[in-house]
C-alpha positions in Angstrom: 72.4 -26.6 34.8 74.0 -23.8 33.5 74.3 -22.3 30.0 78.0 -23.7 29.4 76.8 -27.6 30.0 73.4 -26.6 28.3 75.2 -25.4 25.2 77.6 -28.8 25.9 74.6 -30.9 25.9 72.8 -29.0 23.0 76.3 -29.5 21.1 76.8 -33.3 21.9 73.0 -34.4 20.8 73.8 -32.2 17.4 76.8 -34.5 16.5 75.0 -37.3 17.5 72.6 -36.5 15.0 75.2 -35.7 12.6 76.7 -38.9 13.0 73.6 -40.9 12.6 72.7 -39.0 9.3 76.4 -39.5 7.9 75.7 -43.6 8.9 72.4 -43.8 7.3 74.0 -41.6 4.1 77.0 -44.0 3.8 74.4 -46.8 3.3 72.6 -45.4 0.5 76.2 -44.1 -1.1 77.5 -47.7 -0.9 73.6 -48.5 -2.9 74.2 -45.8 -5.2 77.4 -47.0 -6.2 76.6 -50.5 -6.3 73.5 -49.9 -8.7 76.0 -47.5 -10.7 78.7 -50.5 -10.6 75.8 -52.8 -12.4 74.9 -50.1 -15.0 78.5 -49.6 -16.4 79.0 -53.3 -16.4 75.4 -53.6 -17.9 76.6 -50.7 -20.6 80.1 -52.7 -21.6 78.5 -55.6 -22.1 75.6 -54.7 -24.2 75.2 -57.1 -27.0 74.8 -53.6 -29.0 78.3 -53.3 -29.0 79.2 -56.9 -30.0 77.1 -55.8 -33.2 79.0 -53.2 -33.9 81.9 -54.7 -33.8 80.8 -57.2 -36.3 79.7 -54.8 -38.5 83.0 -52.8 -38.2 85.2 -55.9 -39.0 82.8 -56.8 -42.0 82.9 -53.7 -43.2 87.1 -53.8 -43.5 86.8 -57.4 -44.6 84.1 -56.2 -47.6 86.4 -52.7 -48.3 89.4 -55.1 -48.5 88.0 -57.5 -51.6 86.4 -54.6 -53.2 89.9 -52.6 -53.5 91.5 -56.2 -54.4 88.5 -56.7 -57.6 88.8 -53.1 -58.1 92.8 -54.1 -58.5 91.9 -57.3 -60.7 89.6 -55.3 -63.0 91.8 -52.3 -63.2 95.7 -53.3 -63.1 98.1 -50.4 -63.2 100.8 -51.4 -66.2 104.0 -50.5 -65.3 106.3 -48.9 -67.2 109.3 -50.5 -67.3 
């Protein structure tokens, strides 16, 4: 065998390595994203967020009637 189909041969196993380690790291991308798929779903739908939310639209709700007793107790009389 001479160095040319040596080298060949040498070159040929090498990609055949290459191939099967960019195979085997495809699978564990295609995990990786999965599981990171499931964590951002798992993050949007915390019930944390629903609480918040709540508390947000409360809070409006309870700033809203305050400014409208603050209004009742305190009219501004118009001078007309």
């Amino acid at each position: 065998m001479s160095d040319l189909e040596s080298n060949l041969s040498a070159l040929a196993a090498k990609v055949s390595q290459l191939e099967k380690q960019q195979i085997t790291l495809k699978k564990y991308v295609v995990k990786l994203k999965h599981t990171l798929d499931e964590q951002i779903e798992n993050f949007n739908h915390r019930p944390e967020a629903q609480y918040i939310e709540n508390l947000q639209e409360n809070f409006v709700a309870l700033t809203l009637r305050l400014d409208e007793l603050l209004a009742f107790n305190n009219p501004i009389k118009s001078t007309t």
